[in-house]
N, C-alpha and C positions, 0 to 999 in steps of 0.2 A: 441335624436330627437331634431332639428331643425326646430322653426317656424318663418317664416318670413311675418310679415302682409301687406299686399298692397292692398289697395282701397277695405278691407271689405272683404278681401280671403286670404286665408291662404296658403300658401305651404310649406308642408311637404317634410325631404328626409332622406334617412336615410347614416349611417355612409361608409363612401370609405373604402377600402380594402387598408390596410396601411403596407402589408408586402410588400416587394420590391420596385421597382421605378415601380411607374404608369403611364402606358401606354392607351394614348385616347379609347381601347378593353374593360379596365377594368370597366370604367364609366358606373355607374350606372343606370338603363332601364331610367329613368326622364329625360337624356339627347336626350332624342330620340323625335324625330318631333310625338308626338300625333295622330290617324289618327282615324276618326268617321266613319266607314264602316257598313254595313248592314252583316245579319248571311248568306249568300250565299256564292257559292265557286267562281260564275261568274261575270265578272266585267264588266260594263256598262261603258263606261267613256262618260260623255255629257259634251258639249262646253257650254259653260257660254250664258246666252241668251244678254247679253248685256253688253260693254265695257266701259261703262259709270261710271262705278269706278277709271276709271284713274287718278290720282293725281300725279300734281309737286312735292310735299311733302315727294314723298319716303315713304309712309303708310306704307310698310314692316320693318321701324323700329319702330315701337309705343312701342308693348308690346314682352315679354319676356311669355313662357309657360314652367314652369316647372311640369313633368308630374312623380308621384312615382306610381301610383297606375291603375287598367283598369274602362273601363266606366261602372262598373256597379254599382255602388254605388249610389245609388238612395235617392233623398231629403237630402243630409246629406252635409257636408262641405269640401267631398273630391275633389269633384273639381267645376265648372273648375278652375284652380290654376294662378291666374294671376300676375306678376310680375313686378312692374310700373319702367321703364329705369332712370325717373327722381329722381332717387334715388342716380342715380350714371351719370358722364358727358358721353354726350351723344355719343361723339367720339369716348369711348373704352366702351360701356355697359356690353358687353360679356366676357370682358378681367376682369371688374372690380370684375362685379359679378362672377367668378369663382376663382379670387384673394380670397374674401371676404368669400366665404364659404371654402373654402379650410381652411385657418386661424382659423374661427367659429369652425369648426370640428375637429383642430389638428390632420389633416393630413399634418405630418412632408414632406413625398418625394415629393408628390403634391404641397404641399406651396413653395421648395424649387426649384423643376422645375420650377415652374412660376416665381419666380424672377430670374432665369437665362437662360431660354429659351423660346426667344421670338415666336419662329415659333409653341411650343407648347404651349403659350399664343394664337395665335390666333385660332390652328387650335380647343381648346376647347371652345373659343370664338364663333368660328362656333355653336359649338354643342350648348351649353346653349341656342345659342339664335334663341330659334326655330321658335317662330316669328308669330305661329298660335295659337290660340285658342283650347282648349280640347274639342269638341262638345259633349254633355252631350247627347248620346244616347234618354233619355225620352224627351227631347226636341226636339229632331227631331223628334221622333214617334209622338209626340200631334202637331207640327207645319203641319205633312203631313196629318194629321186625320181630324186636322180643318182649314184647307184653304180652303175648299169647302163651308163649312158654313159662315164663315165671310166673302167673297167675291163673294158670292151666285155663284158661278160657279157650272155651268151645267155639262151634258156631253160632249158636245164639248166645250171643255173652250181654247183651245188651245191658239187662239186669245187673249182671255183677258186677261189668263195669260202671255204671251208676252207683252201686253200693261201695265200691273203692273211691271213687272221686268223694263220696259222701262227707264231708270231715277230714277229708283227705287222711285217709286212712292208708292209702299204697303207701305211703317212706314206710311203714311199721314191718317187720317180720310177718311172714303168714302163715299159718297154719292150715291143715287142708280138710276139712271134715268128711265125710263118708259120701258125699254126693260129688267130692273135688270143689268144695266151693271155698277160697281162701277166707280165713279168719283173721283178724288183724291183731298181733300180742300185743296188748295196750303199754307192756313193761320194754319192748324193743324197737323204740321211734328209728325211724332212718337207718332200721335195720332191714330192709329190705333187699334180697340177693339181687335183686336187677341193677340195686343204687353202683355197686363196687364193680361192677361188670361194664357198665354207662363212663362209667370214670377213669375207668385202667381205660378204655379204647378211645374216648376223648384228650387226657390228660397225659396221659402216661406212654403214648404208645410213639416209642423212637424217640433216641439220643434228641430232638429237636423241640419235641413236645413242652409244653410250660412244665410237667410236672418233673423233668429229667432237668431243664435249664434252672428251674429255682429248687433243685431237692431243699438247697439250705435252708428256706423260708419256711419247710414246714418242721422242721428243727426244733426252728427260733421261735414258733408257736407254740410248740409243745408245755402242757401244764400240767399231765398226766404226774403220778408219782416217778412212772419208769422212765421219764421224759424219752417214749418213743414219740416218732413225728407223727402230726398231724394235718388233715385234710384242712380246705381252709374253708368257712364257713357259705362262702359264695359257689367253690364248689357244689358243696351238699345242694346248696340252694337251686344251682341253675339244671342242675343233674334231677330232684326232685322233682322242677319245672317241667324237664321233657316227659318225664313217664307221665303226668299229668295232662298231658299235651297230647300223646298216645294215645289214652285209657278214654281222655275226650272223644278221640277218632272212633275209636270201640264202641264207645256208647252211643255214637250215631251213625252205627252199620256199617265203619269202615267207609266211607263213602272215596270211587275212584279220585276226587276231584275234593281236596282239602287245603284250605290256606291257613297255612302258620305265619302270627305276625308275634313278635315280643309284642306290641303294644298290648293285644290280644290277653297274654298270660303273665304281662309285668306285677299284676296284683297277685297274680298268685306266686312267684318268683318271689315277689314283697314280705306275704305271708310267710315263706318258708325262711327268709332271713329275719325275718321279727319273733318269727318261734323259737329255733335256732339261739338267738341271740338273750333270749329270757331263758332259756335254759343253762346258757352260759354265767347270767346274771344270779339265776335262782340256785342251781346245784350246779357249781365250778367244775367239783372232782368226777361228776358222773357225765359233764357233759364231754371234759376233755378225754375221759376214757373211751366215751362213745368215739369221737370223732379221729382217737387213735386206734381204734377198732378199725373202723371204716379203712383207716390207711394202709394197716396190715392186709383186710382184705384184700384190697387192688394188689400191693404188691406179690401175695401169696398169686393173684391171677396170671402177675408177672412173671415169677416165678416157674409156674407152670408149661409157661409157653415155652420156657427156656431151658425148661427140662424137655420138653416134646420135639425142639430141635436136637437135644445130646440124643434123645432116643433113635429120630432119626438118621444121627452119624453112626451110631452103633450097629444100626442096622446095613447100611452103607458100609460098613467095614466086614460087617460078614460076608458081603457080596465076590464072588469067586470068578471078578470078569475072565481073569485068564483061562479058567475051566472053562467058559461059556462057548457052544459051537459056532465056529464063524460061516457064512455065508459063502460056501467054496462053489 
């Protein structure tokens, strides 16, 4: 087993099949585009509510998804499994990184087609670089459950929910005007209470979780003056993604029968790490403050829960079983 660390996640994969010469068939399920779907047999396909993620930038190359395992694995460090490109030149990511593990694994036929066949250099190139994010099933389920409440949407929310996706206005803080319609503070991006609420239950929840198994990594990020930790940027981003993914749901009446695929909202995933990442570029101190805001939040949520267990041992201890009448 091979682990490769990148930005505080792990990815696991396991050994090639090294009898014969390997053929792009034989590659292992983790080379496959990831896809986050609902348990129905019916397929909804819905049009993105908004095109406003567009970027010069070519977003579709940022991150690399290597996927070994399915999305059930709940709070623990199997996925999403993310893979940072700046590891390797950005030219050939996909060429290098399948160079690179082939080698790691000593897989002899594989390492030796890739130094002399270029056309099967890139067509696994292709494959590795799958380019979407793993969507962690429980995090769509808690982003579709609580976008009602943190954006007070009614029953007919159609409307607002389109006006949130608009600009993609939901990561921002909201404000609530006199009708209950949320306002977005243009001065607090990714300050949204749904974001740290999404992230403590995906990330954080149990000794197991990536956000328990790498506290250190958000340490070691840390830029802030008070160097508290901070969230990592792919967090923000795939956390973003889902309430995005919700609010979509929203704006087309909730429909019984919905399919979530990454491929579906990799551009907008894209968007949220190329904004994200210009922020970092643009204003360093405000961004790292931001993003060690974000982290206090979660852990404050953490926190809380763990006060709501002493509460109920407290309570528990007042209890007077021995007073209590028995069943004579």
């Amino acid at each position: 087993m091979v682990q490769l660390e990148s930005l505080g996640f792990v990815c696991q994969r396991r050994s090639f099949n090294t009898t014969g010469n390997a053929q792009i068939s034989d590659l292992p399920k983790f080379y496959e585009t990831p896809v986050w779907v609902d348990d129905s047999n019916d397929v909804e396909e819905l049009e993105a509510a908004s095109n406003d993620y567009a970027d010069p930038k070519s977003p579709n190359d940022n991150f690399l998804v290597l996927d070994d395992d399915d999305d059930d694995h709940h709070g623990d460090s199997q996925g999403p499994k993310l893979q940072d490109p700046l590891c390797c030149p950005t030219s050939d990511t996909g060429s290098k990184v399948s160079y690179d593990l082939s080698h790691i694994c000593s897989v002899t036929p594989v390492y030796d087609h890739l130094k002399t066949n270029e056309s099967y250099v890139s067509a696994l190139a292709t494959l590795v670089d799958a380019r979407v994010p793993l969507f962690r099933s429980e995090l769509k389920d808690d982003a579709c459950a609580q976008v009602t409440v943190y954006y007070h949407l009614g029953p007919d929310c159609v409307d607002t929910a389109k006006a949130l996706l608009a600009s993609h206005v939901y990561h921002y803080a909201q404000h609530f005007d006199e009708k209950n319609n949320p306002v977005p503070q243009a001065k607090k991006p990714y300050s949204a209470d749904i974001l740290p609420y999404l992230m403590k239950g995906c990330y954080f929840n149990g000794s197991k979780s990536v956000g328990m198994k790498f506290a250190d990594r958000f340490k070691e990020i840390a830029g802030n003056k008070a160097q508290q930790p901070e969230v990592t940027i792919l967090m923000v981003a795939l956390t973003s993604t889902s309430v995005y993914a919700a609010l979509l749901w929203k704006s087309n009446k909730s429909p019984p029968k919905f399919n979530f695929t990454a491929n579906q909202f990799s551009e907008v995933y894209a968007f949220h790490v190329n904004f994200l990442n210009e922020m970092e570029e643009n204003v360093p101190s405000k961004f790292h403050k931001l993003m060690a805001d974000i982290f206090s939040a979660v852990q404050k949520l953490c926190s809380n829960g763990a006060a709501a267990v002493a509460s109920h041992k407290d309570a528990m201890a007042f209890l007077d079983l021995d007073g209590m009448d028995d069943n004579e």
